[in-house]
C-alpha beads as a LAMMPS data file, in Angstrom:
LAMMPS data file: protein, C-alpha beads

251 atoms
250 bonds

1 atom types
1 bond types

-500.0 500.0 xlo xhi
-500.0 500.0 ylo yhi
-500.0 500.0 zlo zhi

Masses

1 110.0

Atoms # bond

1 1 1 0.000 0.000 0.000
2 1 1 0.892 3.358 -0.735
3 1 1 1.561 6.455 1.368
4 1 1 -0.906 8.025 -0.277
5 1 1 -3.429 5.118 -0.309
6 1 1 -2.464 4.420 3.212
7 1 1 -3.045 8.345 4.022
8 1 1 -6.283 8.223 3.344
9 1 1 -7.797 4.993 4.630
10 1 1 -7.035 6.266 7.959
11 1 1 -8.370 10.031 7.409
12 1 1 -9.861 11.727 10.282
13 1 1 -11.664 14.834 8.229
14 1 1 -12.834 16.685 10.998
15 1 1 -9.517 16.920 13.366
16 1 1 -7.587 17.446 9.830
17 1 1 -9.670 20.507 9.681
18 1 1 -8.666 21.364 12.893
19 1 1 -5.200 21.059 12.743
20 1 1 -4.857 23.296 9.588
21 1 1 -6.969 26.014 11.329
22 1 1 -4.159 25.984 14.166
23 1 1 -1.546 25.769 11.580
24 1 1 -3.093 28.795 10.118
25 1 1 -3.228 31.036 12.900
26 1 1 0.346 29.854 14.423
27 1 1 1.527 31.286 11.043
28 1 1 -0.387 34.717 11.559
29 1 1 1.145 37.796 13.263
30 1 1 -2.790 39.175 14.114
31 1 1 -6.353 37.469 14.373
32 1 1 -8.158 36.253 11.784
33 1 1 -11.957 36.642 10.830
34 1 1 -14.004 33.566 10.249
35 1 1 -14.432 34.291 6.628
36 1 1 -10.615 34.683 6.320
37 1 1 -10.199 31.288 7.852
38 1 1 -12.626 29.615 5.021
39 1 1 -11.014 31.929 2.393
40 1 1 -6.825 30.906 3.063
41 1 1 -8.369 26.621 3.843
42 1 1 -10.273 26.977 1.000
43 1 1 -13.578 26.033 2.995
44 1 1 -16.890 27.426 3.741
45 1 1 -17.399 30.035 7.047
46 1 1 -20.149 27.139 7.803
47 1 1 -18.213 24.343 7.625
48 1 1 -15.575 25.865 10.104
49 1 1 -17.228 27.290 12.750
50 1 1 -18.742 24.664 14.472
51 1 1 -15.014 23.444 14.656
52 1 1 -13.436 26.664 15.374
53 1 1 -16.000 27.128 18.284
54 1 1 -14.753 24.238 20.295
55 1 1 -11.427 25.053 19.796
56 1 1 -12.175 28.304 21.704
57 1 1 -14.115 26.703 24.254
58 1 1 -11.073 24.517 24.434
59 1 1 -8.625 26.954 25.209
60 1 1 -6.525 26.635 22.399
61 1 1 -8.189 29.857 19.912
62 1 1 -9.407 33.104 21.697
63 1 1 -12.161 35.240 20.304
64 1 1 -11.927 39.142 20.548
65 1 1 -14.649 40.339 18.632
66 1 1 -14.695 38.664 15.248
67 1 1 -11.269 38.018 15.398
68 1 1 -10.043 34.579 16.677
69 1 1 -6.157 34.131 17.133
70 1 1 -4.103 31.575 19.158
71 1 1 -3.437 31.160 22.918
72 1 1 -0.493 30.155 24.509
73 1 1 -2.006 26.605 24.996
74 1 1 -0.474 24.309 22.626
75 1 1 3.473 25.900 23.545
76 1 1 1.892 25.138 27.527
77 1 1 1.078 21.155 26.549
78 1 1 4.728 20.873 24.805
79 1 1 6.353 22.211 27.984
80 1 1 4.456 19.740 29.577
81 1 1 6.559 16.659 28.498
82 1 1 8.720 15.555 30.619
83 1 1 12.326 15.719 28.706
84 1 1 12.187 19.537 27.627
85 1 1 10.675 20.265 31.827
86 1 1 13.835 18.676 32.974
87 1 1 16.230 20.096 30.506
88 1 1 14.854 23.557 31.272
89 1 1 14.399 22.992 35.166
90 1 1 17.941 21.653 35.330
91 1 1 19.229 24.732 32.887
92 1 1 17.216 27.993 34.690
93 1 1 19.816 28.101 37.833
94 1 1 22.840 27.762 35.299
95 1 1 21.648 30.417 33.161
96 1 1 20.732 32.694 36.047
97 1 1 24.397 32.253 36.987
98 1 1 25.866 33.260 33.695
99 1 1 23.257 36.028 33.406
100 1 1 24.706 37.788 36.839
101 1 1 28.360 37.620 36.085
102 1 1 28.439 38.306 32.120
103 1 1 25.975 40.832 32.498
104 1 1 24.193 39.499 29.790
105 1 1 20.704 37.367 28.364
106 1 1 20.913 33.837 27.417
107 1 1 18.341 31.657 25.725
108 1 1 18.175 28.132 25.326
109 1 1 17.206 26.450 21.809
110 1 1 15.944 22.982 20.939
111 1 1 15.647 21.623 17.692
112 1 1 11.815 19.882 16.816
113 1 1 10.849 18.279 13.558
114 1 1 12.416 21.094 11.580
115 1 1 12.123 23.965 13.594
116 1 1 14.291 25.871 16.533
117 1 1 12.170 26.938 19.516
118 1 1 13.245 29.089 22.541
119 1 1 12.476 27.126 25.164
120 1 1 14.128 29.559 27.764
121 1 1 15.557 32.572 28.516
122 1 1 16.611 34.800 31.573
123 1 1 16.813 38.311 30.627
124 1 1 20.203 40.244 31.545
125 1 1 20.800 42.069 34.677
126 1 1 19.933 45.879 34.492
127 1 1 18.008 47.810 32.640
128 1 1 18.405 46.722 28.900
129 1 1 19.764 43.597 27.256
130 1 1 18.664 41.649 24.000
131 1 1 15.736 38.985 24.876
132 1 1 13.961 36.417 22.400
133 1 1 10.753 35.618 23.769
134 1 1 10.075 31.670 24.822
135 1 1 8.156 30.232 21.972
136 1 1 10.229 32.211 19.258
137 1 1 11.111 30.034 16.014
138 1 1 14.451 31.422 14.945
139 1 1 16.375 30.272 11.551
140 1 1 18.257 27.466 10.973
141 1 1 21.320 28.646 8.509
142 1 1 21.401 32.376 9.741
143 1 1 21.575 31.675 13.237
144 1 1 24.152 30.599 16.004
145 1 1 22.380 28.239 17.845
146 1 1 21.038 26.942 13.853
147 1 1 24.833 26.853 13.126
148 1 1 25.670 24.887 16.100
149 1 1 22.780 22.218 15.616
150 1 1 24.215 21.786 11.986
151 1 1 28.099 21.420 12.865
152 1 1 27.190 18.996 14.941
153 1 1 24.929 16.513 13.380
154 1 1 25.988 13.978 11.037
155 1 1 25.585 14.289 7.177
156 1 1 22.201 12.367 7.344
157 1 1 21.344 14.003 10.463
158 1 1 21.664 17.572 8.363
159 1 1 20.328 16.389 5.435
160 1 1 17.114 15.622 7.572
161 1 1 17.576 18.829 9.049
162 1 1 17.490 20.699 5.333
163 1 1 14.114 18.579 4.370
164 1 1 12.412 19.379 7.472
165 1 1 13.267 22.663 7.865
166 1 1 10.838 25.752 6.492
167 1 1 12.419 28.871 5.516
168 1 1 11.717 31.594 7.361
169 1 1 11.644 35.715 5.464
170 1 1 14.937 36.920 5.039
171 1 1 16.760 33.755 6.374
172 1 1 19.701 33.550 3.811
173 1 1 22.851 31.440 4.228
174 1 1 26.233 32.793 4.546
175 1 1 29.038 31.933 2.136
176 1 1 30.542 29.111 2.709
177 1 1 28.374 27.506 5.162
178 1 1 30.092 24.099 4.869
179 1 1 33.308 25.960 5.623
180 1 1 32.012 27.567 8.538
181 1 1 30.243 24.795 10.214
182 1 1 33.287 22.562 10.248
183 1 1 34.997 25.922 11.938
184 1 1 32.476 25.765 13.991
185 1 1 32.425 21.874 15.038
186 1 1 36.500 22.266 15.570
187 1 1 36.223 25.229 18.168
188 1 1 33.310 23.920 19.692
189 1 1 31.075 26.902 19.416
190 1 1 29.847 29.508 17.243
191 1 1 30.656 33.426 17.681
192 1 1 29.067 35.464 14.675
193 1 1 27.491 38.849 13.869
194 1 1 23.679 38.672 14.115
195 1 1 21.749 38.726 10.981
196 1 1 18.952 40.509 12.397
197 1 1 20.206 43.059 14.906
198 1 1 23.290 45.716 14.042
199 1 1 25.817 45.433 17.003
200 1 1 24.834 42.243 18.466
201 1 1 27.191 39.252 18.321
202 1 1 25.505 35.768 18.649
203 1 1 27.613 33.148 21.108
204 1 1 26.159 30.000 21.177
205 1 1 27.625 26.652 22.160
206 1 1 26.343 22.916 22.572
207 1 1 24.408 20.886 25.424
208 1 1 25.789 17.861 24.451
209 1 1 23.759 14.778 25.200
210 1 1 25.096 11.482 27.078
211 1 1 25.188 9.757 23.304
212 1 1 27.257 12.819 21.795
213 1 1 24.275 14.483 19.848
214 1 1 22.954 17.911 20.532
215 1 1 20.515 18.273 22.978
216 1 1 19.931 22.189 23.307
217 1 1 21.901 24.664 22.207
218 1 1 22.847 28.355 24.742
219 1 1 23.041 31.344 23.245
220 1 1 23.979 34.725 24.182
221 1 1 22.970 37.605 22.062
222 1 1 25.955 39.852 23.546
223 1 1 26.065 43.361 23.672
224 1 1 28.872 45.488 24.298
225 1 1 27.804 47.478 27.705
226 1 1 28.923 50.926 27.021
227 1 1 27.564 52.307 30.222
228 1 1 29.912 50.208 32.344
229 1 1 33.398 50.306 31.177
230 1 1 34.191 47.126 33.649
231 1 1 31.802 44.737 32.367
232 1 1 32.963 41.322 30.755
233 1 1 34.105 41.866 27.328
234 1 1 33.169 39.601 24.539
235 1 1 35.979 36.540 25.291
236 1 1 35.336 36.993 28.579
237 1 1 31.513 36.640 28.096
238 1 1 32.479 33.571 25.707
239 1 1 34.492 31.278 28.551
240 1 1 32.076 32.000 30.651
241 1 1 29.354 30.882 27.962
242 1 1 31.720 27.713 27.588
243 1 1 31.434 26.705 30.667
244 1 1 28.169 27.142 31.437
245 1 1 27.236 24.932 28.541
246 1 1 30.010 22.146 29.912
247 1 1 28.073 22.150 32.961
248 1 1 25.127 21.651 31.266
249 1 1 26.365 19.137 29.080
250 1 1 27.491 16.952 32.383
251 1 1 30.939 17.806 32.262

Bonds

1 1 1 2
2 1 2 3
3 1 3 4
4 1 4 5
5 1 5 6
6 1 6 7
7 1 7 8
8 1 8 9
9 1 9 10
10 1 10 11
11 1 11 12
12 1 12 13
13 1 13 14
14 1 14 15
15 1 15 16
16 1 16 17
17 1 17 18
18 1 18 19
19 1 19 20
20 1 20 21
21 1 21 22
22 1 22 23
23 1 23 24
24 1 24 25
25 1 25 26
26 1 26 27
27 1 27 28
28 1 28 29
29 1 29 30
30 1 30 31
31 1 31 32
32 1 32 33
33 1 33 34
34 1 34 35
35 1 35 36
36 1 36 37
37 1 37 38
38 1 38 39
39 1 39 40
40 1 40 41
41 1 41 42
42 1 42 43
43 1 43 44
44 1 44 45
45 1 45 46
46 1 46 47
47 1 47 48
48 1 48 49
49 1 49 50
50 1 50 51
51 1 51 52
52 1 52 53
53 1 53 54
54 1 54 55
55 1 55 56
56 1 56 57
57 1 57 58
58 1 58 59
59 1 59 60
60 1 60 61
61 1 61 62
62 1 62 63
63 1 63 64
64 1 64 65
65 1 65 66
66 1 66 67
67 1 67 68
68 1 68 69
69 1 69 70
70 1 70 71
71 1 71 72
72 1 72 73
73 1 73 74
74 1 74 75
75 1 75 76
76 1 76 77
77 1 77 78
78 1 78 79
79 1 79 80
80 1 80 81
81 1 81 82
82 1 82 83
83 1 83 84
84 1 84 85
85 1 85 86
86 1 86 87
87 1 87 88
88 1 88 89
89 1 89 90
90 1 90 91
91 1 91 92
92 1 92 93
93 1 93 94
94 1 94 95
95 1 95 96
96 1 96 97
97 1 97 98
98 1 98 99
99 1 99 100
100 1 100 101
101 1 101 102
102 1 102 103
103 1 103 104
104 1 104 105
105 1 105 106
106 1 106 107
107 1 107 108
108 1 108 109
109 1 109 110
110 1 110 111
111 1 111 112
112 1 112 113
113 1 113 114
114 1 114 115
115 1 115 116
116 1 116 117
117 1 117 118
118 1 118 119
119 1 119 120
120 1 120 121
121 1 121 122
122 1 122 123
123 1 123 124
124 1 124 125
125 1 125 126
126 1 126 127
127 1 127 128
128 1 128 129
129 1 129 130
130 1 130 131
131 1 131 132
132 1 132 133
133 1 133 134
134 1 134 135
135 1 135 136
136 1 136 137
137 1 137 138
138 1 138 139
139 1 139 140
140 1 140 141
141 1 141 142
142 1 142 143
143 1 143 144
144 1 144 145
145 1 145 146
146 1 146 147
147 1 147 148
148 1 148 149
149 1 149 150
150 1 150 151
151 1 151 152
152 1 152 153
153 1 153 154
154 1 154 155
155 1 155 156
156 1 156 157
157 1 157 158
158 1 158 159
159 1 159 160
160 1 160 161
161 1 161 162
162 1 162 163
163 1 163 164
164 1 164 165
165 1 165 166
166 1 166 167
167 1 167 168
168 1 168 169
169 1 169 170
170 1 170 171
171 1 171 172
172 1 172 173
173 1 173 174
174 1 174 175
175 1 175 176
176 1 176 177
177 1 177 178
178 1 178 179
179 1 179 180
180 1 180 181
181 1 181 182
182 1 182 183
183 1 183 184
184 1 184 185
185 1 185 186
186 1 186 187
187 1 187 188
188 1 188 189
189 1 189 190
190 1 190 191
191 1 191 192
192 1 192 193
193 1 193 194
194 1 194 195
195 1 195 196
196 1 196 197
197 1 197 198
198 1 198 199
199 1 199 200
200 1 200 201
201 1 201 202
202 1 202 203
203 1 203 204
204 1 204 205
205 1 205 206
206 1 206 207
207 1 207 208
208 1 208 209
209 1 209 210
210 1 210 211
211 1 211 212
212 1 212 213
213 1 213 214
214 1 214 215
215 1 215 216
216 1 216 217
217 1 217 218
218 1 218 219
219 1 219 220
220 1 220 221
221 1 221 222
222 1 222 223
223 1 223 224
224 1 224 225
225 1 225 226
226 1 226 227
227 1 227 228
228 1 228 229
229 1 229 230
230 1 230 231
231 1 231 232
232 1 232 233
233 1 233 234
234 1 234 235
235 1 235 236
236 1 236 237
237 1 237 238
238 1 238 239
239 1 239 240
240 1 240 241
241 1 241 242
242 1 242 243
243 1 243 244
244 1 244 245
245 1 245 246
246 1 246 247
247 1 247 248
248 1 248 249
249 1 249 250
250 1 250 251
């Protein structure tokens, strides 16, 4: 039997046209109408709402208006399993650490299915730093953390990686990539320019996993702190990083 044949003996129409409604919204910056919802599925306004009503009395869509858009529900249930609560309960007190003596944020990154999801962050000390919101997807071949998951990973493992991934706007390779993710393997982290905000450099370096593969990656969108003339520079900030992510990693 065929994927395709075997695809749809087991169809389930009704929670497929629940999923892609979710889909839908998760992709949207604002709310959607109703009738916007049947226009982008291709589907009738009566066909959907039924559907779309549950979901809100479920939690996972909120209604303002005639607007629904998605709650915070679905990232909740993920954070629920067990693996990514005790990677980021066991992380939170080392990142608070680094956060008070480099003077700077830190997020944590995981790699799902194709995408790389915040799954923490402590904010620097102070009045101003450079925070990515938990939940945030961030790019795979323009990013640190991306760049570390990649230099890392076997050929298949990358390959996978490349097929699973979806491009995100404006996320563009840099030259050379292969070149600079075997750099990056040899040093053991990844120290780069960001390619979305002037003046910030991204350090990020490996949780490494009892069986050698990358479990999380920590990043640390560093910022030079003009204000205070003795605060860690950017090496400085980078051992520090280093080990942080050794203790992490168990060792």
């Amino acid at each position: 039997m065929s994927e395709d044949e075997d695809e749809g003996r087991y169809r389930a129409p009704a929670l497929d046209k629940g999923l892609d409604m979710l889909e839908l919204l998760a992709a949207r910056d604002e709310g959607m109408t109703l009738k916007d919802i049947a226009t982008a599925l291709g589907r009738s306004p009566t066909e959907l709402y039924r559907m779309l009503d549950r979901l809100a009395r479920r939690g996972y869509v909120a209604r303002q208006g005639d607007t629904y858009d998605l709650t915070l529900k679905l990232f909740i249930l993920a954070h629920q399993r067990p693996p990514i609560r005790r990677l980021v309960r066991h992380a939170l007190p080392v990142m608070r650490r680094f956060t008070s003596s480099a003077e700077q944020a830190c997020h944590l990154v995981q790699y799902d299915r194709g995408d790389l999801v915040v799954i923490a962050q402590v904010e620097a000390p102070g009045y101003w730093g450079v925070n990515i919101r938990t939940g945030a997807r961030i790019g795979l071949v323009n990013s640190g953390s991306g760049h570390v998951f990649l230099a890392f990973a076997s050929e298949e493992e990358k390959a996978l990686m490349f097929e699973e991934h979806e491009t995100m706007p404006f996320e563009v390779a840099p030259p050379a990539l292969d070149a600079r993710l075997a750099e990056v393997r040899k040093q053991g982290y990844e120290a780069m320019e960001s390619q979305q905000t002037p003046a910030v450099s991204n350090l990020s370096v490996p949780i490494m996993g009892a069986n050698g593969a990358v479990l999380a990656v920590l990043t640390c969108p560093f910022l030079r702190r003009l204000e205070n003339p003795n605060a860690p520079d950017r090496e400085s900030v980078l051992r520090m990083l280093l080990e942080a992510g050794r203790e992490l990693s168990g060792g």
